[in-house]
TORKOL-4160 file (C-alpha; in steps of 0.2 Angstrom, whole numbers, padded with zeros to 4 digits, m for minus):
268
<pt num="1" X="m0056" Y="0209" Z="0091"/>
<pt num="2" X="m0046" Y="0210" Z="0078"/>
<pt num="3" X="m0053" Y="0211" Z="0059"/>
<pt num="4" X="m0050" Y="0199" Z="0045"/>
<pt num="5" X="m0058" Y="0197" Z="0028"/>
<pt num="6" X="m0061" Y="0179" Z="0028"/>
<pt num="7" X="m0063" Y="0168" Z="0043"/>
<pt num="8" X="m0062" Y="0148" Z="0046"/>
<pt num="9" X="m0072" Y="0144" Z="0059"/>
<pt num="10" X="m0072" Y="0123" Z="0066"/>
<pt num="11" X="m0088" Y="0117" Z="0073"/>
<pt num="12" X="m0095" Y="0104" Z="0085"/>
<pt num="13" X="m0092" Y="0085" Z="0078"/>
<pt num="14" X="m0105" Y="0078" Z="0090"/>
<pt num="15" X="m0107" Y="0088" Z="0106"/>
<pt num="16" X="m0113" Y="0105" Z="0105"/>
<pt num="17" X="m0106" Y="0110" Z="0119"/>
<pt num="18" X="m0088" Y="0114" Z="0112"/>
<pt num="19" X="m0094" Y="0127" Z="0101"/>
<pt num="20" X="m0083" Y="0140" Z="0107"/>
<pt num="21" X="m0087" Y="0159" Z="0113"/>
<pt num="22" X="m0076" Y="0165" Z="0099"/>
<pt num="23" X="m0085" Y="0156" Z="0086"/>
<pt num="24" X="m0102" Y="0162" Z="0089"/>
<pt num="25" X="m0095" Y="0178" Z="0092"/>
<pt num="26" X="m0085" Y="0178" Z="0072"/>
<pt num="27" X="m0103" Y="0169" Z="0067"/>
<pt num="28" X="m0114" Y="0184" Z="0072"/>
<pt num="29" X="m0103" Y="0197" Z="0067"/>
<pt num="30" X="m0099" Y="0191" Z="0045"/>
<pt num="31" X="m0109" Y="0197" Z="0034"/>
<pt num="32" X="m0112" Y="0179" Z="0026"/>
<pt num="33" X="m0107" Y="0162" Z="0032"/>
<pt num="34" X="m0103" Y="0149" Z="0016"/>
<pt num="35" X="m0109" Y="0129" Z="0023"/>
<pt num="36" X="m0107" Y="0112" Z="0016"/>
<pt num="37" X="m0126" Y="0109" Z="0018"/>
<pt num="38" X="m0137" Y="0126" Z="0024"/>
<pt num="39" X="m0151" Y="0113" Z="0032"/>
<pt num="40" X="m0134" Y="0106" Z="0045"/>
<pt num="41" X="m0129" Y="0124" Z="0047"/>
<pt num="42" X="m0145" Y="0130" Z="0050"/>
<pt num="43" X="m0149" Y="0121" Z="0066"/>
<pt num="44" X="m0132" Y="0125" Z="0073"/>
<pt num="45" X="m0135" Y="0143" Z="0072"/>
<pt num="46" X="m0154" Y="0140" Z="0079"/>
<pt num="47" X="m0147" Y="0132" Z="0097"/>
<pt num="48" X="m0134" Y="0148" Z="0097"/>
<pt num="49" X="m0144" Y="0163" Z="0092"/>
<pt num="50" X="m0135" Y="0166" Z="0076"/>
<pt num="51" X="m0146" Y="0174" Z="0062"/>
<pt num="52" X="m0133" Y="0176" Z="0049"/>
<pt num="53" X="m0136" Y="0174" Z="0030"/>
<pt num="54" X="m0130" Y="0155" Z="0024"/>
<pt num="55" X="m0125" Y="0152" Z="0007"/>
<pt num="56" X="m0120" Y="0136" Z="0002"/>
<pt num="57" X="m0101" Y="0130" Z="m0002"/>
<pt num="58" X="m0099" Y="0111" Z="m0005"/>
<pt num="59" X="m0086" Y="0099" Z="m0017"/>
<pt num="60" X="m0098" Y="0101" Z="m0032"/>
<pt num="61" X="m0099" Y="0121" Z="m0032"/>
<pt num="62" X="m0081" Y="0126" Z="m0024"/>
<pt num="63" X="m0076" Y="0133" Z="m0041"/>
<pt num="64" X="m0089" Y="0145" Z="m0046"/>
<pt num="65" X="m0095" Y="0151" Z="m0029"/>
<pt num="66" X="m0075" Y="0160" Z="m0030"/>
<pt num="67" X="m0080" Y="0172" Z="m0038"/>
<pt num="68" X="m0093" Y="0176" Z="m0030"/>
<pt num="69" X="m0086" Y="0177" Z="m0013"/>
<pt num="70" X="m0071" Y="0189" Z="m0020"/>
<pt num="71" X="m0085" Y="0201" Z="m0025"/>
<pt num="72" X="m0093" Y="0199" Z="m0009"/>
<pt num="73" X="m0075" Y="0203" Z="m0001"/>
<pt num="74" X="m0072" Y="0219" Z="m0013"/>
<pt num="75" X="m0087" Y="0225" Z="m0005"/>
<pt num="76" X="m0081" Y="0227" Z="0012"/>
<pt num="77" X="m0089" Y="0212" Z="0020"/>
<pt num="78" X="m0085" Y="0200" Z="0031"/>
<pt num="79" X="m0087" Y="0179" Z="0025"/>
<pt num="80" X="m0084" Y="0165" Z="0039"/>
<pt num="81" X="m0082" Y="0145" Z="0033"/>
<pt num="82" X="m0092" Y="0130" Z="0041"/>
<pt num="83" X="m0091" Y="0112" Z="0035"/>
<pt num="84" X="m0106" Y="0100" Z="0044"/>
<pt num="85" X="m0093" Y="0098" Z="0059"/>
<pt num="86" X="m0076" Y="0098" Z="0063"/>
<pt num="87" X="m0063" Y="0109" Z="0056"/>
<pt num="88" X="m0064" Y="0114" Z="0036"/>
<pt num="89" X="m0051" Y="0110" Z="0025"/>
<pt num="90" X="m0049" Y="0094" Z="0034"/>
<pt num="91" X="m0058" Y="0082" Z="0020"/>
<pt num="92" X="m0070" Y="0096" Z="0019"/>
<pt num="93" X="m0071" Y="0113" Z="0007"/>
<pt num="94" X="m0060" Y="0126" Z="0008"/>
<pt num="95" X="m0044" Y="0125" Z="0000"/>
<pt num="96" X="m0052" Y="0130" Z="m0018"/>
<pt num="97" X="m0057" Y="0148" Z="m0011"/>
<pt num="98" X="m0041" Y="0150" Z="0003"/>
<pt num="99" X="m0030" Y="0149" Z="m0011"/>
<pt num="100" X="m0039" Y="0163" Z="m0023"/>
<pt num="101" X="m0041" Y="0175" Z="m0006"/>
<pt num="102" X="m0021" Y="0174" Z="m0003"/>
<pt num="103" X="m0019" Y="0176" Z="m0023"/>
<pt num="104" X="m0029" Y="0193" Z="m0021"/>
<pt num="105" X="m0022" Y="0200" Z="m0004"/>
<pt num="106" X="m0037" Y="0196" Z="0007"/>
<pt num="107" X="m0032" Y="0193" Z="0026"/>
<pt num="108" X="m0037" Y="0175" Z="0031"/>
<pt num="109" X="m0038" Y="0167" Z="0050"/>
<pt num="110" X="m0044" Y="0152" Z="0056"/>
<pt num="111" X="m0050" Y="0147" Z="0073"/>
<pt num="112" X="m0047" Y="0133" Z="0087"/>
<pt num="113" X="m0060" Y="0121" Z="0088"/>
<pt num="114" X="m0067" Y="0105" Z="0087"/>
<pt num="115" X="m0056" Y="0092" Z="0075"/>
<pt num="116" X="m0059" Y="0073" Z="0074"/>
<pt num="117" X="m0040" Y="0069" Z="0071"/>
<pt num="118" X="m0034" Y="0078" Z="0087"/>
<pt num="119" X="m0048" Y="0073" Z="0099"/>
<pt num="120" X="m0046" Y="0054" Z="0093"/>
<pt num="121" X="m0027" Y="0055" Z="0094"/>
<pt num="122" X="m0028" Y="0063" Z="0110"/>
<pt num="123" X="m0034" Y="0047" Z="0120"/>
<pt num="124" X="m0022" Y="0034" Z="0107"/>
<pt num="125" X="m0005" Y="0033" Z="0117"/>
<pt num="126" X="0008" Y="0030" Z="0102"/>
<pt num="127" X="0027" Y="0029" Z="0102"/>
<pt num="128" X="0031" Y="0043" Z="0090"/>
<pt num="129" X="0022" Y="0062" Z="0086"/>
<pt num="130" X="0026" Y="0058" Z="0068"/>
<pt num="131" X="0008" Y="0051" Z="0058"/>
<pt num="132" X="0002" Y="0050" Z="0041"/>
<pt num="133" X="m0014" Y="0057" Z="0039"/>
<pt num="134" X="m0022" Y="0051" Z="0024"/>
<pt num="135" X="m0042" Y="0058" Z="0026"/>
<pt num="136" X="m0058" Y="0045" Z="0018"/>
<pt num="137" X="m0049" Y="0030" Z="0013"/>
<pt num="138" X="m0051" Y="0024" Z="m0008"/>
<pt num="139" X="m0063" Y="0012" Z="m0014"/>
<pt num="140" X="m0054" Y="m0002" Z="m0018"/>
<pt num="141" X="m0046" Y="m0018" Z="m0008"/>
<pt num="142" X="m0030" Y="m0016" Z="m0018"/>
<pt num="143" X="m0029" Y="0003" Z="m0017"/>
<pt num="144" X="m0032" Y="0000" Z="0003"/>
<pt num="145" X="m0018" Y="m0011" Z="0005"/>
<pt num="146" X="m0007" Y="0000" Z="m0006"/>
<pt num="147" X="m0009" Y="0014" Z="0008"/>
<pt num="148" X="m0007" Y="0003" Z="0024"/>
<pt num="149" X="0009" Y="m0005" Z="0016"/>
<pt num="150" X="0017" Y="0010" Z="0013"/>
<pt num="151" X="0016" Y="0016" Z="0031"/>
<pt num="152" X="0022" Y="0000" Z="0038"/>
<pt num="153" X="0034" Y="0012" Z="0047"/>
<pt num="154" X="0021" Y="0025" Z="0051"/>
<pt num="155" X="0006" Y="0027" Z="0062"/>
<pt num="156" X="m0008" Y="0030" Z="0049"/>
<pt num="157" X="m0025" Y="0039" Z="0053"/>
<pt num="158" X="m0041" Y="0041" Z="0040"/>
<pt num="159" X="m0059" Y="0042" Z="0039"/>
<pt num="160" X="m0070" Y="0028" Z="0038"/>
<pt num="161" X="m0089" Y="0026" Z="0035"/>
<pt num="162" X="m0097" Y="0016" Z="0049"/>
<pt num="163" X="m0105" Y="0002" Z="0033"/>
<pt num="164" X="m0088" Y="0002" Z="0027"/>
<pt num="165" X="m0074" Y="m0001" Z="0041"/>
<pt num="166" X="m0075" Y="m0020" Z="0044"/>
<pt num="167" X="m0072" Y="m0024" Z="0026"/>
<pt num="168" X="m0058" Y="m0009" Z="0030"/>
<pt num="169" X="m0051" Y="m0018" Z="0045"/>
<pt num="170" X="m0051" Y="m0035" Z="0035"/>
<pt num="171" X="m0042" Y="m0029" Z="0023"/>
<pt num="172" X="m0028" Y="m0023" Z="0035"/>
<pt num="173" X="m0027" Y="m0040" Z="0044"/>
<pt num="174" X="m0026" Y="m0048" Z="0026"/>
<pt num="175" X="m0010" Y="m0037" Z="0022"/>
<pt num="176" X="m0005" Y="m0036" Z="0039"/>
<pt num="177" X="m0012" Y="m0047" Z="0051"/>
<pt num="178" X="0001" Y="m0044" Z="0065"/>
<pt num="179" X="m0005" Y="m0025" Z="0064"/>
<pt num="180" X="m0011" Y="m0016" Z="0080"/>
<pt num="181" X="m0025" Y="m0004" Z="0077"/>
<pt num="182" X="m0038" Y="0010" Z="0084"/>
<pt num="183" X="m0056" Y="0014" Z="0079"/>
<pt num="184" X="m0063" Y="0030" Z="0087"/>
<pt num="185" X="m0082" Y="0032" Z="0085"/>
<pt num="186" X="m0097" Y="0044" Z="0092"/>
<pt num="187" X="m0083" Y="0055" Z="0096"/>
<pt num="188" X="m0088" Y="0068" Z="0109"/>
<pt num="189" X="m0106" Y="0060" Z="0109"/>
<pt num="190" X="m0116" Y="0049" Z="0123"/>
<pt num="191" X="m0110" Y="0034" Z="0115"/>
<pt num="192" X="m0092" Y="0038" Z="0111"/>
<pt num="193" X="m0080" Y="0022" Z="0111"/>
<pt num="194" X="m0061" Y="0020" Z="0105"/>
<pt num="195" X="m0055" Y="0002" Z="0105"/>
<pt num="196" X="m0037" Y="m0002" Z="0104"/>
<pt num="197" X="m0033" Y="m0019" Z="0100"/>
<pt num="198" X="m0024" Y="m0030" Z="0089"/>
<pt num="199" X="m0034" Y="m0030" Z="0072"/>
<pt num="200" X="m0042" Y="m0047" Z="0073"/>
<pt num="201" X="m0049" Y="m0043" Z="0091"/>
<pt num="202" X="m0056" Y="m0026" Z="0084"/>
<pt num="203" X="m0064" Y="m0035" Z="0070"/>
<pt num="204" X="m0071" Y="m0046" Z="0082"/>
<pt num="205" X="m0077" Y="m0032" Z="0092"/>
<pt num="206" X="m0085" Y="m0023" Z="0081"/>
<pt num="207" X="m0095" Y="m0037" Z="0070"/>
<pt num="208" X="m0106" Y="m0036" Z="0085"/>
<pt num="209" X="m0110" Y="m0018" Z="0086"/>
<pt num="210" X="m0120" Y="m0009" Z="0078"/>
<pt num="211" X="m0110" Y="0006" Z="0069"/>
<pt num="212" X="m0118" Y="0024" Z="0068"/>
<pt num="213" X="m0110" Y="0041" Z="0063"/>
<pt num="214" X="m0092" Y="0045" Z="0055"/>
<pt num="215" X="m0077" Y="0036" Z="0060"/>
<pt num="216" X="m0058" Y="0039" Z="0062"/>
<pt num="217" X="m0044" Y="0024" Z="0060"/>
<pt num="218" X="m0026" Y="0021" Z="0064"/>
<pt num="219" X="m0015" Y="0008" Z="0060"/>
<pt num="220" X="0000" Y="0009" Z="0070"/>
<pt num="221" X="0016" Y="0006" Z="0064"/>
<pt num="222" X="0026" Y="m0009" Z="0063"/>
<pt num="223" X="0037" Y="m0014" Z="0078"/>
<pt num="224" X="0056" Y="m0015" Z="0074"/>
<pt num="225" X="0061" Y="m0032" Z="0074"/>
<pt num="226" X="0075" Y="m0035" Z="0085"/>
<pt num="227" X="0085" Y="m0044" Z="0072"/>
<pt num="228" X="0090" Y="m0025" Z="0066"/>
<pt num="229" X="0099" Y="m0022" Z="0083"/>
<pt num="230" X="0114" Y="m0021" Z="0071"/>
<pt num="231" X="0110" Y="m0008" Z="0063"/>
<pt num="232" X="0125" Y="0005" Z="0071"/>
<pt num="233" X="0135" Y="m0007" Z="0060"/>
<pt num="234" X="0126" Y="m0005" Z="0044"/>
<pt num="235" X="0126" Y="0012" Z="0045"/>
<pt num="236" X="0146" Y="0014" Z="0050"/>
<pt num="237" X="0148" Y="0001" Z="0034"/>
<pt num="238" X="0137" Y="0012" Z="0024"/>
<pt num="239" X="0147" Y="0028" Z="0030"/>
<pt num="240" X="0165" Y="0022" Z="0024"/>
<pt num="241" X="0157" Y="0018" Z="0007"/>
<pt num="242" X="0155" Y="0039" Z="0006"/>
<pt num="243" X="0136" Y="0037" Z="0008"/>
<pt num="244" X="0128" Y="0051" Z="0016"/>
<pt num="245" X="0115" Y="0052" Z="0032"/>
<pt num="246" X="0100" Y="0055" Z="0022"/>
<pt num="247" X="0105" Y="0040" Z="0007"/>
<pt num="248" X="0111" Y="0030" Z="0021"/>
<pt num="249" X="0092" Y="0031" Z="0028"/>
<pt num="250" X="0083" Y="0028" Z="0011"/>
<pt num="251" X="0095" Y="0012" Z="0010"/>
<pt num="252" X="0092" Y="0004" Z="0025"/>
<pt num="253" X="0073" Y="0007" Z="0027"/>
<pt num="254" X="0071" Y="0000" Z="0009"/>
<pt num="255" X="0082" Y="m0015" Z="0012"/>
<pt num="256" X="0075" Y="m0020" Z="0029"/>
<pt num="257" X="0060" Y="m0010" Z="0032"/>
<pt num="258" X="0064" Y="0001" Z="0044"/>
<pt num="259" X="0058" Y="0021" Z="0050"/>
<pt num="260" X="0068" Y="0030" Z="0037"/>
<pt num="261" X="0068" Y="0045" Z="0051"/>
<pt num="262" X="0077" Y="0033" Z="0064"/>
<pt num="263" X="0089" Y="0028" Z="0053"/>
<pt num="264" X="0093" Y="0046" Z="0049"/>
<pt num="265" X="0092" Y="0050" Z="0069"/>
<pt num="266" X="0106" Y="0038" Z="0071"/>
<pt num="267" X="0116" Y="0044" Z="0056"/>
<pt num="268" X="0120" Y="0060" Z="0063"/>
């Protein structure tokens, strides 16, 4: 196995069983593993043997554990990262101490594992690969809608709390009540659902149920209404104005809300 300094290492989201060989392997060869929470971690490494030294590395201590780590590093040891599941750096921490070990040379790799975006989007059938990913959603209705608005033209994914996604879903069928939608929970886990639905019907769905554990969303794009069929023409009236591919694409999809990307497909 090949050496690095610094290793970032996905864990389970719910079933413990796609804990790779690999990353037990990476686990009980560093030196220290830096954890969002040592108590989460702590368990994981009981089921698997593991008996390596955690030290904690969350949002409120990114900063001033760097250092720390470096002088770790300079020593000749080996550190691996673990959020509480999933992959790190994906709304977890990691990116504070990935960018100092690059700025000092250290060598950095990251294994294949478990990820909440990928297995959800693995079971959603949607028309393009393009999607916006925008992690935990904000706080507030209007910054919500903001969001969901300016990805008319683009499936959007995000993280939602189980006690916060039905005033989340209302709030899409509020700014876009014609929107389809998906709502992944439990994934991997006993009691794993996704629903796909329009977002009225998946309101109505979950208003019933009991929500647990964390949640992924995605609001898929808008359909292209059929009333743009002409567009061929727009863009040829666009191209004998002098205007190029790319500001021909910026024009349409402002003027009538369209994928800016199409446009530009069918420009060149």
């Amino acid at each position: 196995m090949k050496e690095y300094d610094f290793y970032i290492v996905p864990t389970p989201i719910g079933n413990l069983g796609d804990m790779t060989e690999r990353a037990v392997e990476v686990l009980k060869f560093v030196d220290i593993i830096a954890c969002e929470d040592v108590r989460v971690t702590q368990k994981l490494l009981n089921h698997f043997g593991i008996g390596t030294k955690c030290i904690s590395y969350h949002k409120f201590n990114e900063r001033e554990r760097v250092d720390y780590f470096l002088e770790i590093l300079r020593e000749g040891k080996k550190i691996a990262l673990v959020s509480d599941a999933g992959t790190p750096l994906f709304c977890d921490p990691g990116a504070v101490i990935v960018k100092e070990l690059r700025k000092n040379n250290f060598s950095v790799t990251s294994l294949a594992g478990a990820n909440a975006v990928a297995t959800f989007l693995s079971q959603v059938a949607r028309e393009g690969e393009d999607f916006a990913f925008v992690g935990f959603l904000p706080k507030t209705k209007g910054q919500i809608e903001d969001i969901f608005k300016r990805y008319k033209s683009t499936d959007v994914v995000f993280y939602e709390s189980p006690n916060r996604i039905l005033n989340t879903l209302r709030t899409v069928a509020d700014c876009r009540p014609s929107a389809r939608v998906a709502v992944g929970r439990e994934l991997t886990k006993v009691f794993e659902e996704v629903v796909v639905d329009d977002v009225q019907n998946v309101i109505e769905h979950f208003e019933n149920n009991v929500l647990k554990g964390e949640i992924v969303g995605l609001v898929f794009r808008d359909e292209i209404r059929q009333d743009y069929a002409d567009l061929d023409e727009k863009i040829e009236v666009l191209k004998t104005k002098g205007f190029k591919a790319k500001e021909i694409s910026i024009i349409l999809s402002e003027l009538f809300d369209v994928n800016k990307n199409e446009v530009y497909k069918k420009c060149i």
